[in-house]
ZALODREN-186215 format. One line per field, with one value per residue (C-alpha): residue number from 1; x, y, z. Coordinates in Angstrom, 3 decimals. Example, Ala and Ser with C-alpha at 12.3 -4.5 7.8 and 13.67 -1.06 7.14 Angstrom:
BEGIN
pos: c(1_2)
X: c(12.300_13.670)
Y: c(-4.500_-1.060)
Z: c(7.800_7.140)
END
This chain:
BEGIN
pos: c(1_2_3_4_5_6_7_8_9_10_11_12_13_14_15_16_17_18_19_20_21_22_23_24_25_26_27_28_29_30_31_32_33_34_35_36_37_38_39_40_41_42_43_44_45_46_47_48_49_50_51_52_53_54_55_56_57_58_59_60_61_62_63_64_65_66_67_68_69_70_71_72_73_74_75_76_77_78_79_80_81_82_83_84_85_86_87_88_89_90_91_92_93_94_95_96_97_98_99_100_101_102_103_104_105_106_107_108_109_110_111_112_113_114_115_116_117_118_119_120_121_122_123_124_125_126_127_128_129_130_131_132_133_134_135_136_137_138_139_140_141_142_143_144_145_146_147_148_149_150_151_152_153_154_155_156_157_158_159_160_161_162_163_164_165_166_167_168_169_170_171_172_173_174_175_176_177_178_179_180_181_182_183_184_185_186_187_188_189_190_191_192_193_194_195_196_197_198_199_200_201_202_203_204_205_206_207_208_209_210_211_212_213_214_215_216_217_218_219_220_221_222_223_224_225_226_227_228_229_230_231_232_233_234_235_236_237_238_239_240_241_242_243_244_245_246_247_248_249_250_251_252_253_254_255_256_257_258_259_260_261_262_263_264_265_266_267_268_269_270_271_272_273_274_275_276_277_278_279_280_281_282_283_284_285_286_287_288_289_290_291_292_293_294_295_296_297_298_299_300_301_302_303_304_305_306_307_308_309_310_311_312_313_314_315_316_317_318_319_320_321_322_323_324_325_326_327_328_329_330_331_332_333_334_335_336_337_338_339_340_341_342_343_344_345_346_347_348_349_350_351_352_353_354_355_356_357_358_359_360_361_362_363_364_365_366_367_368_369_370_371_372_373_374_375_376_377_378_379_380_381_382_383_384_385_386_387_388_389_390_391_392_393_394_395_396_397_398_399_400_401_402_403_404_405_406_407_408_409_410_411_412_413_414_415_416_417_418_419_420_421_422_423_424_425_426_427_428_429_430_431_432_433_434_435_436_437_438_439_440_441_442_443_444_445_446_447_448_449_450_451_452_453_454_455_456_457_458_459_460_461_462_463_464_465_466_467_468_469_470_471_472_473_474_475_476_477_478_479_480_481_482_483_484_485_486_487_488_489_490_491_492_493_494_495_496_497_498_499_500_501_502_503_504_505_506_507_508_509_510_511_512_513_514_515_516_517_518_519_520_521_522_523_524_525_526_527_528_529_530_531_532_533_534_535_536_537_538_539_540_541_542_543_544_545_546_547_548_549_550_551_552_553_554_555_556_557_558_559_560_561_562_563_564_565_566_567_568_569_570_571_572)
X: c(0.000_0.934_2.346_-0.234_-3.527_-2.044_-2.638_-5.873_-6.752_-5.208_-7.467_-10.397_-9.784_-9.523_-12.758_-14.865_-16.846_-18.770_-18.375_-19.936_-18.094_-14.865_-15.755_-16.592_-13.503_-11.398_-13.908_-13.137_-9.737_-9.670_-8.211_-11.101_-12.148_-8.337_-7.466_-3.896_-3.272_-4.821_-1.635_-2.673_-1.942_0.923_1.602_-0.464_-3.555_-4.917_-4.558_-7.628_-7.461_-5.303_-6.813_-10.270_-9.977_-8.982_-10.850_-14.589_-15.713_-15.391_-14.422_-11.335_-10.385_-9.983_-7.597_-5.164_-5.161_-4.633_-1.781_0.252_0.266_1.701_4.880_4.934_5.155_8.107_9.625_10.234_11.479_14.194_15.459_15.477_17.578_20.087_19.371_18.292_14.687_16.283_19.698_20.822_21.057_16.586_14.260_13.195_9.651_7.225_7.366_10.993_10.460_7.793_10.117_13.170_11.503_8.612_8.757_12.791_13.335_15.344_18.191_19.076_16.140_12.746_10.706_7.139_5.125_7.539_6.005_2.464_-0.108_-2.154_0.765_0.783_-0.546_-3.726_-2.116_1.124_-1.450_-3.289_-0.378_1.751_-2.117_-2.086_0.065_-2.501_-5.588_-9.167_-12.025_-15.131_-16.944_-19.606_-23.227_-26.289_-28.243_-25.189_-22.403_-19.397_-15.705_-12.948_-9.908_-6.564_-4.073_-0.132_2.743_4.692_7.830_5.900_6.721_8.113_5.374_8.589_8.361_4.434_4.620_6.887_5.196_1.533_0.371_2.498_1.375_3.386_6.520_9.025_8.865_8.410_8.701_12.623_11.462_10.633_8.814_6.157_3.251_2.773_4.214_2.331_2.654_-0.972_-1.251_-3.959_-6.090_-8.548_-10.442_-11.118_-13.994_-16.448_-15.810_-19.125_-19.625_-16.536_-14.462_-12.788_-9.751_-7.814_-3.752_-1.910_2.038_4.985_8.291_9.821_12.402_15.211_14.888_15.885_19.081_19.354_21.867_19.266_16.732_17.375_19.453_16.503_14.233_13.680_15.794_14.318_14.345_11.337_11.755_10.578_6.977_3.621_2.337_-1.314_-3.749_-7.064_-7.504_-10.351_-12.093_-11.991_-14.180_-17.615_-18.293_-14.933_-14.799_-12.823_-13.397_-12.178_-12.104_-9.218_-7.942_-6.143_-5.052_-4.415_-0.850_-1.067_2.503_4.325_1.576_1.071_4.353_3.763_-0.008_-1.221_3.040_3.089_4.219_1.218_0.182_2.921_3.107_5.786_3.987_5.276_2.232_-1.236_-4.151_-4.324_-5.620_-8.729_-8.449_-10.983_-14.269_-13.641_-11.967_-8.846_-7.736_-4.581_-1.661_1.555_4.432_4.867_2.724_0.301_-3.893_-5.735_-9.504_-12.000_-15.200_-18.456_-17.030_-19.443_-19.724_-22.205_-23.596_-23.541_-24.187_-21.472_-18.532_-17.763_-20.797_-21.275_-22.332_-19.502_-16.117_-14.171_-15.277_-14.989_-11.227_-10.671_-11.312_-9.661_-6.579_-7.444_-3.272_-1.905_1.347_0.620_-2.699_-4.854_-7.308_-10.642_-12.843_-16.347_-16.508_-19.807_-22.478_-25.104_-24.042_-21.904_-23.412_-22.694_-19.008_-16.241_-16.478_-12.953_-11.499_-8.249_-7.972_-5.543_-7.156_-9.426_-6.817_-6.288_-10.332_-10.395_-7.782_-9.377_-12.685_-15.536_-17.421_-15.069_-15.679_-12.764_-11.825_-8.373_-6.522_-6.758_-4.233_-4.082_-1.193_-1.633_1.246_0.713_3.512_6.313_4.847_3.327_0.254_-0.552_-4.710_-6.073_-9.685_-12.229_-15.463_-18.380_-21.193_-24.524_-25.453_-22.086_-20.604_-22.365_-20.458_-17.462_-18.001_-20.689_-20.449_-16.910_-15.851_-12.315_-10.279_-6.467_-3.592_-0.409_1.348_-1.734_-3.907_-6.845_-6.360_-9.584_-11.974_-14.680_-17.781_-19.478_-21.442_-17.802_-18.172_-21.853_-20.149_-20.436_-16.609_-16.311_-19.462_-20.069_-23.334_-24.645_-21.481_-21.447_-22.670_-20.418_-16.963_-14.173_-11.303_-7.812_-4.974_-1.913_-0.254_2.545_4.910_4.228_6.906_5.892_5.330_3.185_1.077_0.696_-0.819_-3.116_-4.379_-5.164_-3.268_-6.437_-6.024_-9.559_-10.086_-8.579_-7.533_-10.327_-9.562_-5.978_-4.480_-2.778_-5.681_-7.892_-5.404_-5.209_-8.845_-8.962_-6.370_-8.756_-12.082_-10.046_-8.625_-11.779_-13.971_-10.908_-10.534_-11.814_-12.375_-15.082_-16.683_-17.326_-18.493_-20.686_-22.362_-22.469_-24.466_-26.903_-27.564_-28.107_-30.913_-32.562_-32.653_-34.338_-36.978_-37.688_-37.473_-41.419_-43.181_-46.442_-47.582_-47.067_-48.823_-52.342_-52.062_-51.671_-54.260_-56.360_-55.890_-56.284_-59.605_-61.143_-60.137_-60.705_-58.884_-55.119_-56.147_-56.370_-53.258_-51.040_-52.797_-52.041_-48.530_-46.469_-44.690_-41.743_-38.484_-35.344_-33.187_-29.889_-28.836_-26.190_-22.650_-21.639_-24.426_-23.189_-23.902_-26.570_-24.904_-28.595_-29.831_-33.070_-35.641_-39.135_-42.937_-45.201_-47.585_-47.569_-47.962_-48.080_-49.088_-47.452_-48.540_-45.543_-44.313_-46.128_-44.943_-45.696_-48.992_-49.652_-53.229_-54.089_-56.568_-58.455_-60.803_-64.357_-65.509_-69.491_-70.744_-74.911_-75.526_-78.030_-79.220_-75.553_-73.832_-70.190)
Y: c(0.000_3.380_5.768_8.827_5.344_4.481_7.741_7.827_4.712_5.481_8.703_6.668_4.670_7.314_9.088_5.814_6.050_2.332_-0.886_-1.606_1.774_0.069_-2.856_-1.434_0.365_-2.253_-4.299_-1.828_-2.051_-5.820_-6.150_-7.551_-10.829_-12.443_-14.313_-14.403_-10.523_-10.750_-12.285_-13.727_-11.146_-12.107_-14.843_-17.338_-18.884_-19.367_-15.768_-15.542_-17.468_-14.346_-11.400_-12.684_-13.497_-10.253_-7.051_-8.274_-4.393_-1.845_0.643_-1.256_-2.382_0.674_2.155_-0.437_1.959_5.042_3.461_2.361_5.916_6.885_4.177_4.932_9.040_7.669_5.498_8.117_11.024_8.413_7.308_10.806_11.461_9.139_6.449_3.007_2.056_-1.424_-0.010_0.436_4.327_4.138_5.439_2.624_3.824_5.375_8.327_8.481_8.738_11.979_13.334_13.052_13.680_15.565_17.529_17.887_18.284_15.122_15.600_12.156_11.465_11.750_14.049_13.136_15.082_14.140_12.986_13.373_15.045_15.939_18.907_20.256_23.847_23.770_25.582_22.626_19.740_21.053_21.437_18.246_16.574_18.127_14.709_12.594_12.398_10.398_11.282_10.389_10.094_8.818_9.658_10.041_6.214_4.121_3.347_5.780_5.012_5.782_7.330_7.184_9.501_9.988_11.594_8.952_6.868_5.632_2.909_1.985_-0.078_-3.007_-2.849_-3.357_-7.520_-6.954_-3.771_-2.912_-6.500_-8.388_-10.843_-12.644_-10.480_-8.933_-5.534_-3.765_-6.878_-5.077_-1.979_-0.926_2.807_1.014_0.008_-2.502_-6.102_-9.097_-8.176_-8.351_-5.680_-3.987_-6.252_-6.127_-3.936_-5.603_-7.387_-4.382_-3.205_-3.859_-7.154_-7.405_-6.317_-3.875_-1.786_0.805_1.493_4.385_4.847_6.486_6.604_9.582_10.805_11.152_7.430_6.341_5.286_6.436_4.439_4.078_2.231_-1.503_-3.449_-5.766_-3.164_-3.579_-1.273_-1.130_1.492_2.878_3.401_7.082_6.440_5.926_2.343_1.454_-1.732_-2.781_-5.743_-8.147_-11.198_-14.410_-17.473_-16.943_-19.442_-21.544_-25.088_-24.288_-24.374_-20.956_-17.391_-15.704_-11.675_-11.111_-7.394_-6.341_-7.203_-7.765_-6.760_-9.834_-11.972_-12.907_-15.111_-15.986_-15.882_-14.641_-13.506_-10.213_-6.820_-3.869_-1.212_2.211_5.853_8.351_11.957_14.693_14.982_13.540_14.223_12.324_14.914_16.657_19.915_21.397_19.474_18.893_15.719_14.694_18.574_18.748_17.803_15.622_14.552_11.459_9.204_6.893_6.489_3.649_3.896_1.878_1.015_1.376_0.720_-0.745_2.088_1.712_4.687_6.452_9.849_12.692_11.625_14.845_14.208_12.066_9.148_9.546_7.672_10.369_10.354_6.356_7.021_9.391_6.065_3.495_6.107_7.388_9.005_8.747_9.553_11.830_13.981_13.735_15.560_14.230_15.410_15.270_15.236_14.329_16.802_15.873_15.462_18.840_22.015_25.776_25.053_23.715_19.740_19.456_18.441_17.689_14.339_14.381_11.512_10.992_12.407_15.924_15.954_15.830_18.391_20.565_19.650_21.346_18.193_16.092_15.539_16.826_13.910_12.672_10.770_11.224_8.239_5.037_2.677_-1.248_-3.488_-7.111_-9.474_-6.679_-4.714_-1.143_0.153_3.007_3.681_7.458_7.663_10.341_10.873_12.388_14.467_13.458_13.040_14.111_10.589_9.300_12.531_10.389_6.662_4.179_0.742_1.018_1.026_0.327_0.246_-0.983_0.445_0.224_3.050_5.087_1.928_0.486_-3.270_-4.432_-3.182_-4.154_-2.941_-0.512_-2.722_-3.797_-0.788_-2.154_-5.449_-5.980_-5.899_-2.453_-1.547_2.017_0.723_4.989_5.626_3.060_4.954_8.203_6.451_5.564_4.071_3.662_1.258_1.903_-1.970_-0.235_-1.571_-4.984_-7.074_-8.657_-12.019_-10.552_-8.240_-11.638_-13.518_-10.629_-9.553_-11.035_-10.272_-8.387_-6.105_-5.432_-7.724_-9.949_-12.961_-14.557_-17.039_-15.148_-15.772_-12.400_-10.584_-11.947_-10.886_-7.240_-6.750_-8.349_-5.516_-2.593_-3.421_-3.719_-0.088_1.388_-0.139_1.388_4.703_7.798_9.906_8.056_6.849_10.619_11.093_8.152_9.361_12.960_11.141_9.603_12.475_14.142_11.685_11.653_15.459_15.227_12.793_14.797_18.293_18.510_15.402_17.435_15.091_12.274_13.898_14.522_10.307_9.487_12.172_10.243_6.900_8.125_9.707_6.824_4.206_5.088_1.556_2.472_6.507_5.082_3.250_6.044_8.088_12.374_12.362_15.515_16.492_14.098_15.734_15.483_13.705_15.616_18.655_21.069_20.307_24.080_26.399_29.679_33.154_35.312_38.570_39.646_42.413_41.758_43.497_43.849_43.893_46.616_43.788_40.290_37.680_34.570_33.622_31.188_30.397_30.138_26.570_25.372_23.690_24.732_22.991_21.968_22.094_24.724_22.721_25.680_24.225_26.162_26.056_26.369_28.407_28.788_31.814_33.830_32.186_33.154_30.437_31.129)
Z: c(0.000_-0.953_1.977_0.987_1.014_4.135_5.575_4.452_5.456_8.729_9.402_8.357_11.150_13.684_12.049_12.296_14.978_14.765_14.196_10.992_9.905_10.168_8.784_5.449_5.432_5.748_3.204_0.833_0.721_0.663_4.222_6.093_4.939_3.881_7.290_5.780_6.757_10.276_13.101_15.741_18.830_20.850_17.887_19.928_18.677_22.332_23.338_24.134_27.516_28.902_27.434_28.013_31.597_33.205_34.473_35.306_35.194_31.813_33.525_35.767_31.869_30.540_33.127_32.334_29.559_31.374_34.059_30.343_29.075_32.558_32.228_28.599_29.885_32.482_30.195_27.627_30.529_31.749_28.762_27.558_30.299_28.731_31.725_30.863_32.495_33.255_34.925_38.130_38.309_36.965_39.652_42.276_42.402_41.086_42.934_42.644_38.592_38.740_41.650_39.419_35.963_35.987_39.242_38.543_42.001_43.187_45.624_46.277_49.043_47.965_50.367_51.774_49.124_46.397_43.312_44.950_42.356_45.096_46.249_43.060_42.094_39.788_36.951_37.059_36.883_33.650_31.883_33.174_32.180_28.756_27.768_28.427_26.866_27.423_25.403_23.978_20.349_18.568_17.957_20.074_20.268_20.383_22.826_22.941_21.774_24.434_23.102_25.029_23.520_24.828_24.329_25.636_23.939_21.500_19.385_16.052_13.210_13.252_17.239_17.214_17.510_20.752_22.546_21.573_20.227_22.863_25.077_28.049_27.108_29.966_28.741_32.014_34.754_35.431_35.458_38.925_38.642_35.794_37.038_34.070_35.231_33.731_29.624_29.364_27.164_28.805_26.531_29.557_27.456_24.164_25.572_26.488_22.585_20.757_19.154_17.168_19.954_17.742_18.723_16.624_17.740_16.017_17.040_16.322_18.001_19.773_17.518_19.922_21.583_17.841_18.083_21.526_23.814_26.795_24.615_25.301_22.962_21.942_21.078_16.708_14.187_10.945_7.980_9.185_12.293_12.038_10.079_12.372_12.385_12.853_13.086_13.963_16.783_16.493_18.060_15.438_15.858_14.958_12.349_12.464_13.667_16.736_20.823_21.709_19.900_19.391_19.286_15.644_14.133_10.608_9.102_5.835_4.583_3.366_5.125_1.229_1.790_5.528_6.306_9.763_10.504_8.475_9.639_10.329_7.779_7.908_6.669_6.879_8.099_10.162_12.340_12.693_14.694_17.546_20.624_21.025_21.353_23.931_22.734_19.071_18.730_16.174_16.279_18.173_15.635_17.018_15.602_17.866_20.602_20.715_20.124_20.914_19.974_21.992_19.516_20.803_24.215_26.472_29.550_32.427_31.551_28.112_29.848_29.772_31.458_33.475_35.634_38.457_36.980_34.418_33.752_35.144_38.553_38.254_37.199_39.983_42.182_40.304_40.413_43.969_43.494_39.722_39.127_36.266_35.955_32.411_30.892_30.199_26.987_26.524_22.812_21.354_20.168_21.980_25.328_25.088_27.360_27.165_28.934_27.385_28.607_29.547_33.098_34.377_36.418_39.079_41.580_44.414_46.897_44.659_44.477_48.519_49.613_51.934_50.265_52.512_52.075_54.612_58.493_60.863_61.550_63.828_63.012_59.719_58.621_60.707_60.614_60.681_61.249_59.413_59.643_60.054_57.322_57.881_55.804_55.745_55.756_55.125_56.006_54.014_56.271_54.348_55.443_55.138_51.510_49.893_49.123_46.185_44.190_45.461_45.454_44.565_46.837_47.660_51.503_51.643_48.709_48.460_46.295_45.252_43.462_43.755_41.508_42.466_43.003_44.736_46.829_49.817_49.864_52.648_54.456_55.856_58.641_59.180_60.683_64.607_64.812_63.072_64.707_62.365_61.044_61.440_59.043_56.827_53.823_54.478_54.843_52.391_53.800_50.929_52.090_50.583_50.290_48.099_50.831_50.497_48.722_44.839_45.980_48.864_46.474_44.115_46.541_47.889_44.423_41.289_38.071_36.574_39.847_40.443_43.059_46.134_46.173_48.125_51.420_51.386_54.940_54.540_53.128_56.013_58.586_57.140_57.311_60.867_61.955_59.774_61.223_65.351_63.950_63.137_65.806_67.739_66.376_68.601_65.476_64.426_67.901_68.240_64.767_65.675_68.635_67.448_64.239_66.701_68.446_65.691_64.430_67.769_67.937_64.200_65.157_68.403_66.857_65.996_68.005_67.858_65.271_67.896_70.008_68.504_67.732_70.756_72.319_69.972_70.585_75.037_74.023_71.835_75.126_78.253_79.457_77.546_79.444_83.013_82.197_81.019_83.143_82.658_80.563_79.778_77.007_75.253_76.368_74.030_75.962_75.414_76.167_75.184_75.945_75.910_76.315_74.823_76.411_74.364_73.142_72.496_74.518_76.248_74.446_76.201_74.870_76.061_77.529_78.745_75.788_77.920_81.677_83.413_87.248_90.111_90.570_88.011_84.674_81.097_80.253_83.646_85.245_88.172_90.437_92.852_96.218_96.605_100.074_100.732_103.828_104.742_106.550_106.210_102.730_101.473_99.740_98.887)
END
């Protein structure tokens, strides 16, 4: 294929906002329907046994997306710094990377708010975030397509068999900032694309990491190193006499000679679109970076996702502390307002600082210590009717690196051990388990990392020590009680309602009124702890609006005795 037809073909791609769309595309060109010119992704016919048994939930999938754009970010920084990701003189953390790289503030120890998005001015996020890109297209009726755009390494179109379209390969298992471990791919996400499970990757290598000395020695050289490669993923099967489907994407280049082992489509270009810009997608020109293009990606909710029911406020979960911030774009027509639908994602702990719609409540952070190992909890109190802007189910979530890796729901503080049944719906408790060793972390969490590892001796022991901690924890015992007595002053606020029942049921049974005989008034039971001074002056009425006899209670009956005296035919 021509370079200026692969272009165009290319930008058809991105365009395409559907399945069917893509199809007949690709059907036009004679690309769709020749098994010879689709590989099988990560060369293995059984692929499907990994990249169909990962995240359970869409939107856990697709931030496997967002958590590769931030190693891919890293990657490029530290090798642009001339220091091989793999070598001994690489950041040891993740934190250490951003401290050293983006914040460029590293002095040999890394400081408590190092590398922490949460410390970072406003203005610094947006434009850190302004490498990262989520947003989403496609027409009113049907189910949005997630883009994930980066200006990360990149990679080269001879490099896409051993990066993008890898399976089971050690790209990133030796290099300890990257959150990316297992060489899944992040192919979580293929199976909440439509029917056809259709994905679109676009990629182009950084032009200084070409040639560069700190780019592994096994990474590909080729000719055309410096053009953008592309290719479409899909799920094979239907119709074929075979157990299990399988995920296959477009390389028909010399598959002529060597069917299903060819090399993806490639273009040589300067720049292509691959970032919104504001909320008009494909605007924002690049000259390197990568796009991947969810079709007709299977959301909970098709609704915009700024809002509360949106994927960014399910990302700002998932990635309670991201290393990097991104900005989110609302991009379709119809779910666009007057604003400009654009947002900058910086995490659940960025969205919290000094957020008015917290509880004071000390500590703040609690520290457990499970076989020698210290995690660190940080516990987010909500008042009443604030948390559903901030989580759905979720009660205590566990992280490491600032990721997501499983969760337990709220009725965990409703247990008799944790004994916060009043709070149960306006807590969120995060557990960092970033200190854990790998082998501990493997046995704790699944390699999908969006849930535990059920019956896990060392899971079970961690949540014994969280629920003694919080039954435990004076903080909430007074946020407790102060909750109770706040429902009980509520309920007793206007019992006049009570009242005129009850005077009702008295005066329709004389039997239940010689029982309860003369009652007064219900009486909230609790009183003031501090009863303030009035600052008021007094400020008298010219007369007397009320009467109220010595000794005697509001409300209370005044019984008088007549005497009788005969005298005189008087009778007093």
């Amino acid at each position: 294929m021509e370079n200026e037809d692969a272009k165009e073909l290319c930008l058809a791609l991105i365009r395409a906002d559907g399945e069917e769309e893509v199809v007949k595309v690709l059907q036009e060109r004679g690309l769709w329907d020749d098994p010879r010119y689709w590989r099988y992704y990560g060369d293995d016919e059984l692929n499907w046994n990994r990249a169909g048994n990962q995240q359970a939930r869409s939107d856990f999938a697709v931030n496997e997306k967002l958590v590769n754009t931030v190693d891919s970010r890293l990657m490029l920084e530290c090798m642009l710094a001339g220091i091989p990701p793999e070598g001994l003189d690489a950041p040891q953390s993740t934190r250490e990377a951003v401290n050293r790289f983006i914040e460029k503030t590293w002095t040999g120890t890394l400081k408590v708010s190092g590398g922490r998005v949460e410390e970072w001015p406003p203005t610094f996020r947006t434009q850190v975030a302004q490498n990262i890109s989520v947003f989403v297209t496609g027409p009113k009726g049907q189910k949005p397509c997630v883009n994930v755009a980066d200006l990360g390494e990149g990679q080269t179109p001879e490099a896409f068999p051993d990066t993008l379209m890898s399976l089971g390969k050690h790209n990133k298992i030796r290099v300890n900032f990257a959150q990316g471990k297992f060489g899944q791919g992040s192919t979580g996400a293929i199976r909440f694309c439509g029917t056809r499970k259709l994905q679109l990757v676009v990629s182009k290598r950084h032009p200084s990491l070409i040639g560069n000395g700190a780019v592994p020695t096994t990474y590909p050289v080729h000719e055309t190193d410096d053009y953008w490669g592309f290719t479409v993923v899909r799920r094979e099967g239907e119709g074929m006499k075979i157990r299990t489907p399988f995920l296959a994407y477009l390389a028909p280049l010399g598959a002529e000679e060597a069917p299903r082992k060819g090399r993806v489509l490639r273009f040589k270009a300067d720049e292509m679109p691959l970032f919104p810009m504001g909320d008009s997608a494909y605007e924002r020109m690049v000259g390197y970076g990568t796009l991947v293009k969810l079709y007709e990606y299977d959301l909970k909710t098709v609704s915009n996702i700024l809002r509360r029911s949106g994927l960014r406020p399910k990302i700002d979960l998932l990635l309670p502390e991201p290393a990097l911030p991104m900005r989110f774009h609302e991009c379709r027509d119809h779910q666009k307002s007057g604003s400009e639908q654009t947002e900058t994602m910086s995490g659940l702990f960025a969205r919290l600082h000094n957020n008015t719609n917290l509880e004071d409540v000390k500590p703040a952070a609690i520290s457990l210590t499970v076989q020698g190992r210290e995690l660190i909890a940080r516990i987010f109190a909500f008042k009443p009717g604030t948390s559903d802007t901030y989580r759905n189910t979720e009660g205590v979530i566990f992280t490491i690196n600032g990721q997501t890796q499983g969760y337990i729901k709220a009725n965990f503080f409703a247990r008799n051990r944790v004994n916060l049944q009043r709070l149960a719906k306006d807590l969120l408790v995060v557990l960092d388990c970033s200190s854990l060793s790998a082998m501990e972390q493997d046995d704790m969490f699944m390699p999908s990392r969006d849930r535990l590892v059920e019956d896990n001796p060392f899971a079970m022991e961690i949540e014994k020590k969280l629920e003694t901690a919080l039954h435990d924890h004076p903080g909430l015992r007074d946020l407790k009680n102060a909750r109770a007595k706040l429902d009980v002053e509520e309920q007793l606020a206007d019992n006049k309602p009570l009242e005129d029942v009850l005077k009702r049921v008295l005066k329709s049974s004389p039997t239940l009124a010689r029982i309860f005989g003369k009652g007064v008034r219900l009486q909230n039971p609790f009183k003031p702890d501090n009863v303030q001074p009035i600052d008021k002056p007094f400020v008298g009425k010219p007369h007397p609006t009320y009467f109220r006899f010595a000794g005697k209670e509001q409300g209370e009956d005044l019984t008088r005795e007549l005497c009788a005296e005969v005298g005189d035919g008087v009778k007093g």
